[in-house]
C-alpha positions in Angstrom: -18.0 -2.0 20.4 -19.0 -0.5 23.8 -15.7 0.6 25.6 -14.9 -0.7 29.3 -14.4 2.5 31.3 -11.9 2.4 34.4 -14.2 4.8 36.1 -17.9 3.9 38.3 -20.5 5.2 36.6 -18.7 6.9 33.9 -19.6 4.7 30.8 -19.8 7.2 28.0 -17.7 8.4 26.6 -15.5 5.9 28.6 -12.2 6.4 30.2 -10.2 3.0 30.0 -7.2 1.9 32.0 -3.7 2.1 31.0 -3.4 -1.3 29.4 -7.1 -0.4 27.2 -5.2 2.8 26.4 -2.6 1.4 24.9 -4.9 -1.1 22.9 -7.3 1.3 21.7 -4.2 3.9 20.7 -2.9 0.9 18.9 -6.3 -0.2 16.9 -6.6 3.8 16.2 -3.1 3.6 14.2 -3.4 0.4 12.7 -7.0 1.1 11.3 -4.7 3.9 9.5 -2.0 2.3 8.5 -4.0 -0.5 7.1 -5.1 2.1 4.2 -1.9 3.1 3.3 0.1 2.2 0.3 2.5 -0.5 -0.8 5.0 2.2 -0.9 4.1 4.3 2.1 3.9 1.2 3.8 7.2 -0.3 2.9 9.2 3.0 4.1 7.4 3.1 7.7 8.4 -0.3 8.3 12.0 0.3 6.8 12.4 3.3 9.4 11.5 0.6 12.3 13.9 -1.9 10.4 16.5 0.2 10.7 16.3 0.9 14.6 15.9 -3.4 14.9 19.2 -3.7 13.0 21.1 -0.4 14.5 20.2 -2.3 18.1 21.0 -5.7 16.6 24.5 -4.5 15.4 25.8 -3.0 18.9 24.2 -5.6 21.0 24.5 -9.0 19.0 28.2 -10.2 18.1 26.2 -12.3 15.6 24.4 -9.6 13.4 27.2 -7.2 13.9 29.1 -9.7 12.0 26.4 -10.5 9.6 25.4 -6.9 8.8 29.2 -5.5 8.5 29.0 -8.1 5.3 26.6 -5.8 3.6 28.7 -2.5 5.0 25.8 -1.3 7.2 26.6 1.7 9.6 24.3 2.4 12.5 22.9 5.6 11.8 22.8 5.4 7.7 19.6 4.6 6.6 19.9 1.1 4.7 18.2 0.8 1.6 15.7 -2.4 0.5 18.2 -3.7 -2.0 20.9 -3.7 0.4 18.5 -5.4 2.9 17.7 -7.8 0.8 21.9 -8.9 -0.2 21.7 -10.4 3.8 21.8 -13.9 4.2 19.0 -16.1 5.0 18.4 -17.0 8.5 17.2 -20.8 8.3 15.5 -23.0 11.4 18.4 -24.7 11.6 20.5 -21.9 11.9 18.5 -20.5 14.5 18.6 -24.0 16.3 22.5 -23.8 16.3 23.3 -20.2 17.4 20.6 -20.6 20.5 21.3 -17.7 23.1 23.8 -16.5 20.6 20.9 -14.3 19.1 19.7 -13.7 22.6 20.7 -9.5 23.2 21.1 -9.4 26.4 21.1 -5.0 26.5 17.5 -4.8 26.3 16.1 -1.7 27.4 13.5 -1.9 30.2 11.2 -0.2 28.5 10.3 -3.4 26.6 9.0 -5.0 29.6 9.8 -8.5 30.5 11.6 -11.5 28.2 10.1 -14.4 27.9 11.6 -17.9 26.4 9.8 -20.4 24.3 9.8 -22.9 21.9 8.3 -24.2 19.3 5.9 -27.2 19.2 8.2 -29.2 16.8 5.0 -29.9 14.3 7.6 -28.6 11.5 10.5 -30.5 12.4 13.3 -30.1 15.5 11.6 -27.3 17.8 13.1 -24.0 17.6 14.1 -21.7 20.9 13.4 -18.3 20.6 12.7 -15.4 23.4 10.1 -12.5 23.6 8.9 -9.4 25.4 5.9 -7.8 26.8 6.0 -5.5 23.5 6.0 -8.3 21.2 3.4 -9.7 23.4 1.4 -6.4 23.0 1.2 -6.7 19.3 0.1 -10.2 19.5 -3.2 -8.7 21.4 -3.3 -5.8 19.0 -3.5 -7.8 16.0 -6.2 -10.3 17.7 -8.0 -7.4 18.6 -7.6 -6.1 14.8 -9.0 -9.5 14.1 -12.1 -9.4 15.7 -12.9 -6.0 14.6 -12.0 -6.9 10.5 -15.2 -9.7 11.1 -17.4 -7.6 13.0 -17.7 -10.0 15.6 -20.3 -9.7 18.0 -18.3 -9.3 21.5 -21.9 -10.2 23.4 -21.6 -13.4 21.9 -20.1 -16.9 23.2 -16.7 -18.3 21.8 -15.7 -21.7 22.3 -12.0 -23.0 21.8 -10.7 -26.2 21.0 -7.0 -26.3 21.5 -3.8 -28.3 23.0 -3.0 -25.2 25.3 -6.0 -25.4 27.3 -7.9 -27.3 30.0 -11.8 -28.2 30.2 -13.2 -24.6 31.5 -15.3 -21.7 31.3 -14.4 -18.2 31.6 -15.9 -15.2 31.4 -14.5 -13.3 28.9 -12.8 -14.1 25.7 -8.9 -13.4 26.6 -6.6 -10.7 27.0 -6.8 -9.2 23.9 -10.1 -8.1 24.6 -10.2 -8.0 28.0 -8.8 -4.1 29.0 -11.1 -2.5 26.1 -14.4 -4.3 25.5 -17.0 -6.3 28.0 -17.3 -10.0 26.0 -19.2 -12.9 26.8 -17.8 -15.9 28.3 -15.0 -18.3 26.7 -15.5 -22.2 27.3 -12.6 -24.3 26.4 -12.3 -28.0 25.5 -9.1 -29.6 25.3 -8.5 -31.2 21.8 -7.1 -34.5 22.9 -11.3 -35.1 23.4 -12.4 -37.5 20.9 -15.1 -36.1 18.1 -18.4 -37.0 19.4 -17.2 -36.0 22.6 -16.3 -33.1 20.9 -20.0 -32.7 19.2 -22.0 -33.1 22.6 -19.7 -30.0 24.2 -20.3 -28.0 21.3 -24.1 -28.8 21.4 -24.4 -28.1 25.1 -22.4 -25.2 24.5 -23.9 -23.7 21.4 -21.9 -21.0 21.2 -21.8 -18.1 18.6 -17.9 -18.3 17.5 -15.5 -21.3 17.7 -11.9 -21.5 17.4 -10.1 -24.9 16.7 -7.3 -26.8 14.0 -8.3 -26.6 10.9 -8.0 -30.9 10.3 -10.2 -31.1 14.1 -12.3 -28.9 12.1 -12.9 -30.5 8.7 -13.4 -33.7 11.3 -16.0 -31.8 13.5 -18.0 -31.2 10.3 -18.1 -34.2 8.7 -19.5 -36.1 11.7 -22.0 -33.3 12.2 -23.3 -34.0 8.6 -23.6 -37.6 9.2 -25.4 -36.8 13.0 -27.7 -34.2 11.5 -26.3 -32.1 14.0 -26.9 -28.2 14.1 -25.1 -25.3 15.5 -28.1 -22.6 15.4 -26.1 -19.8 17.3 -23.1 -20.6 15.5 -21.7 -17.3 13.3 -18.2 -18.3 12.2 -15.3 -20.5 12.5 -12.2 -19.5 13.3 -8.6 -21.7 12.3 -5.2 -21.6 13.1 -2.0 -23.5 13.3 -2.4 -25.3 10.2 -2.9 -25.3 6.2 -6.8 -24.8 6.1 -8.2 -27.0 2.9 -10.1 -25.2 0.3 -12.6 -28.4 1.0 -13.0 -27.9 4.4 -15.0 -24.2 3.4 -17.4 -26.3 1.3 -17.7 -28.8 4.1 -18.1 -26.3 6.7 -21.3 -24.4 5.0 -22.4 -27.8 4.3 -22.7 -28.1 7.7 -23.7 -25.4 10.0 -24.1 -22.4 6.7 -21.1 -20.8 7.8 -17.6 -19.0 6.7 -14.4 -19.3 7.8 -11.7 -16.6 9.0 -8.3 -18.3 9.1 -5.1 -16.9 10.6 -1.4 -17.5 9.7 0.9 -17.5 12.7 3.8 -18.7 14.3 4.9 -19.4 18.3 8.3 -17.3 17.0 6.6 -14.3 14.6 3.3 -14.2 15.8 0.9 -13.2 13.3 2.3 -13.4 9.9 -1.6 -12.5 8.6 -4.5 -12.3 8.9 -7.7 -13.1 6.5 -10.1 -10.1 5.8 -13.6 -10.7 5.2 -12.9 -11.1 1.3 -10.7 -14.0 2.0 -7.6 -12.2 1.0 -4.6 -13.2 3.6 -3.2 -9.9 4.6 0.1 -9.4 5.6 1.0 -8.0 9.1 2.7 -5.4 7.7 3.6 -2.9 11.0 5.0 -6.0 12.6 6.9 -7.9 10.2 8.5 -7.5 6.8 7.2 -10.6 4.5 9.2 -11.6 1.7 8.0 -14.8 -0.9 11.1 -15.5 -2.6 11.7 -18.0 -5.6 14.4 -20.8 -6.1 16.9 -18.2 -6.9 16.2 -15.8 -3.8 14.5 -13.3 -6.1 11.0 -11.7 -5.1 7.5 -13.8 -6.5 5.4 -12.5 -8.4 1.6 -12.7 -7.5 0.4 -16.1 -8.3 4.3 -18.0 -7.8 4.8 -20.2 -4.9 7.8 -19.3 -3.1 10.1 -19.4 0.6 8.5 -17.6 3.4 10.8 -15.5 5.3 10.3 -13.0 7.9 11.7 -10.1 9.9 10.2 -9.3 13.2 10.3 -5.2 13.7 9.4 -5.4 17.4 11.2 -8.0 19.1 14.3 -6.7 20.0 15.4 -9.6 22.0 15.9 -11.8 19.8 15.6 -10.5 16.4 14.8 -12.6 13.7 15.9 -11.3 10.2 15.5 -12.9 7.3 14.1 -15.8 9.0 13.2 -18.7 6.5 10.7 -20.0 8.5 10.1 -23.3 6.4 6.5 -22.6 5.0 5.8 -21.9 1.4 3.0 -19.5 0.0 1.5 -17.9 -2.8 2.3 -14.1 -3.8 -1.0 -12.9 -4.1 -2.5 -9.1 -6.0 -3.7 -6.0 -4.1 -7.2 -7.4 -2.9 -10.2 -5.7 -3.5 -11.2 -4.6 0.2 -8.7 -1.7 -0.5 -6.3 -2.3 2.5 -2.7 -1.6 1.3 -1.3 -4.6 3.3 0.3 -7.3 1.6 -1.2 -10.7 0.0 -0.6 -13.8 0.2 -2.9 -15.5 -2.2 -3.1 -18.9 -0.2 -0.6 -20.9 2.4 0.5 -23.8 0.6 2.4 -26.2 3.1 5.7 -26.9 5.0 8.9 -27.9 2.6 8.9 -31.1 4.7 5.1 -31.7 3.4 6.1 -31.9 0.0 5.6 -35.5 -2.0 9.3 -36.5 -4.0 9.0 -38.8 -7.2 12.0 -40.7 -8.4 12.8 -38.1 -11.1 13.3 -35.9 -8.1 10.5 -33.2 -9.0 8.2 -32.8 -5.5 4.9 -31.2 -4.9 2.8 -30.5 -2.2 -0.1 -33.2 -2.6 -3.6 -33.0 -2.4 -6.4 -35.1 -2.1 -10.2 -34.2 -1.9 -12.1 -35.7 0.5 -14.7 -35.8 -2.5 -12.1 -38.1 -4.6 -12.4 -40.7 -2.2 -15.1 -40.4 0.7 -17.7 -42.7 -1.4 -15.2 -45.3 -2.3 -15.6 -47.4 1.4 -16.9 -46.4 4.8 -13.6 -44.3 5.2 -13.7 -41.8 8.3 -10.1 -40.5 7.7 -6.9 -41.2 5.5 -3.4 -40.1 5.9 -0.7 -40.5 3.7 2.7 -41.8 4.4 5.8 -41.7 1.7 7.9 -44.0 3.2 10.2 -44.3 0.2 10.6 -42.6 -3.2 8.5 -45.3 -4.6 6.1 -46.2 -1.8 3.3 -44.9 0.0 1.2 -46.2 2.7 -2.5 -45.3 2.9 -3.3 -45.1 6.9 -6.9 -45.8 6.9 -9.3 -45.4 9.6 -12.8 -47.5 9.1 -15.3 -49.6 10.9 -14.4 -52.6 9.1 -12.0 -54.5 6.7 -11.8 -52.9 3.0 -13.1 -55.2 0.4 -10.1 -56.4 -2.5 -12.5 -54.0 -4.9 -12.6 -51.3 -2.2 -8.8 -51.4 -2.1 -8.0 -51.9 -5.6 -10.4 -48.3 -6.3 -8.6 -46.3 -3.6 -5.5 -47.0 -4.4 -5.8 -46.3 -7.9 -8.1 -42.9 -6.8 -4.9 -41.9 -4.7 -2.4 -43.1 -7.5 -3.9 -40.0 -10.0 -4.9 -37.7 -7.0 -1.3 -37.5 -6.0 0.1 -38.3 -9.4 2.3 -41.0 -8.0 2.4 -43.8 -10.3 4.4 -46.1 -8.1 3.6 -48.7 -5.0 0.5 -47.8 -2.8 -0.2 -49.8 0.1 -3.2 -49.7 2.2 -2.8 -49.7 6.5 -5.9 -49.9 8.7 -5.9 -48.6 11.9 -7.7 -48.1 14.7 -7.3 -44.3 15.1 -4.3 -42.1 13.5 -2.4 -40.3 16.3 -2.0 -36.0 16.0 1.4 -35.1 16.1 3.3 -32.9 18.8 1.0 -29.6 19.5 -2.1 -32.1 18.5 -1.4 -31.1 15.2 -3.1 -33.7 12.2 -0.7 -34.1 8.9 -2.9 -35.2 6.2 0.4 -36.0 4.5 4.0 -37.1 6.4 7.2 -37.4 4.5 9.4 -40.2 6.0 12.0 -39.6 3.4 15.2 -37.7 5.2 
């Protein structure tokens, strides 16, 4: 990584701005801080906990209230256990009390606030405000990114999003911008159909794309069936959605590839990132990550449990204990050596989860590989509409033969281990959701 100096003619060593100072002093600590311990770091981000909550307590009527349950005093350092005896902090719940969370002391120091929302993709969207810090450690973690892959900052990215317009640019974004000269960005809005889609990222050819996970899986499979090759093309890049242990096959399949996925959300920012052994690491200097089982109590590595999340950093509207509504596996210590927290895989959204009559649910899943060679099927999504029914929405060039339907529906019936009424929808095209978002799986049931 060559440096961008501030100064003409002084490249090396360089001397950045202000704003590359403050990235590169924040990649410096978090390439320490990465290293350390469970332990080491669970203390570190207690000591930041406790200054959130102090400022919480004598600037939100809300969290005052909340934390005088648990007896906190500003000043007494609160212990993990007693951390833990606070009450969950659920969507809805955030939803209700609105600029009641809202702290509106903030010191200036924290640089502007900023409101937002959610896109909705998990439900009712959720308000929530931010800062120019929290907006800083956004960029420091994308920057942390980057440098965890060993990206080549010469090369070209391409994106694929719903926040972005048809355009070209000439660096890669502001995470990169202050500290490192990058090659250009071109961006394609997503709403573009998939050959579309294919002929952009052929003309473009660039060395690093960005995109959905689902527009990704999509991208590849119609590049298989057009032959159609990516020969700068180092690594894919997902986000905003549960990436499919299929779509890695798929994807070196294709264009002989990886993957590097990120887990994030418009409220939290990063929750973590993937290293290069696949291992999704927890954001650790930014947020304290619990998984937590049916009974609130801690998962072990390997049990599926509640995500829920406290932001250390955004003092303007602190989230604590925020059940954010995904699920996720508790993974081990992974074997690249950083001390950051696991999360073995992402496993879905609670309102993503398939309910049986006997009222046991799981999160479904169904293999492209299960059903691809069945029909000329170009994409399937799956609709409970009732406890007992499920509607196949299937996109293909013509009708389905009675044998056809007769095999997928009996395919989906074990996949999904839903031994009730399947019927079978075809349609022209199936719509994204809000954000351009795909659900393979929608739950109609309330």
């Amino acid at each position: 990584m060559i440096i961008k100096s501030e100064i003409a003619k002084c490249v090396w060593p360089a001397v950045p701005s202000d704003a590359g100072a403050q990235a590169l002093a924040a990649q410096y600590q978090l390439e320490a801080s990465q290293w350390l311990s469970h332990a080491e770091l669970r203390k570190a981000a207690l000591g930041q906990l406790q200054l959130v909550l102090e400022d919480a307590f004598l600037n939100v009527a809300y969290w005052k209230e909340t934390l005088q349950r648990i007896d906190f005093q500003p000043g007494t350092a609160i212990a993990y256990e007693d951390f833990r005896r606070l009450p969950l902090l659920t969507r809805t719940g955030v939803q209700d009390l609105g600029d009641a969370l809202l702290n509106r002391n903030l010191q200036d120091a924290h640089g502007r606030v900023y409101q937002g929302h959610t896109s909705g993709s998990t439900g009712t969207p959720v308000g929530f405000y931010q800062t120019d810090l929290t907006q800083h450690f956004w960029r420091a973690f994308t920057l942390r990114e980057h440098l965890w892959h060993r990206r080549d900052f010469s090369g070209k990215l391409a994106a694929i999003r719903s926040n972005v317009e048809d355009s070209h640019g000439t660096s890669w974004g502001p995470a990169t911008d202050p500290v490192v000269q990058t090659g250009p960005c071109s961006n394609l809005n997503i709403r573009a159909g998939i050959d579309e889609q294919l002929a952009w990222l052929e003309r473009e050819d660039p060395d690093y794309l960005i995109t959905h996970p689902s527009n990704l899986r999509a991208l590849a499979g119609r590049a298989i069936e057009c032959k159609l090759h990516l020969p700068r093309l180092k690594q894919l890049r997902t986000f905003g959605e549960v990436l499919p242990r299929e779509t890695y096959r798929l994807c070196e399949r294709a264009w002989g590839v990886g993957i590097a996925d990120t887990y994030s959300s418009e409220e939290v920012g990063y929750i973590a990132l993937q290293c290069p052994q696949g291992a999704y690491h927890v954001q650790a200097e930014n947020l304290l990550v619990e998984v937590l089982g049916g009974r609130g109590e801690p998962c072990a590595p390997g049990e599926i449990g509640r995500v829920v999340i406290t932001t250390l950093h955004n003092f303007a509207m602190p989230l604590i204990r925020y059940e954010i509504g995904d699920y996720a596996r508790a993974g081990k210590a992974c074997a690249c050596g950083r001390g950051l927290p696991v999360l073995q895989e992402i496993v879905g959204r609670q309102r993503n989860m398939l309910k049986l009559p006997d009222g046991s649910q799981h999160w479904p899943s169904f293999m492209e590989d299960r059903w691809v060679g069945i029909a000329p099927i170009r994409q399937v999504q799956v609709v409970q509409k009732k406890l007992d029914q499920i509607v196949l929405r299937v996109v293909a060039p013509r009708p389905l033969s009675p044998e056809e339907s007769a095999r997928l529906i009996d395919t989906f019936k074990d996949t999904l281990k839903f031994p009730h009424r399947i019927e079978i929808e075809r349609v022209d095209s199936i719509p994204r959701g809000r954000n351009f978002k795909f659900e393979d799986f929608l739950s109609e049931i309330a």
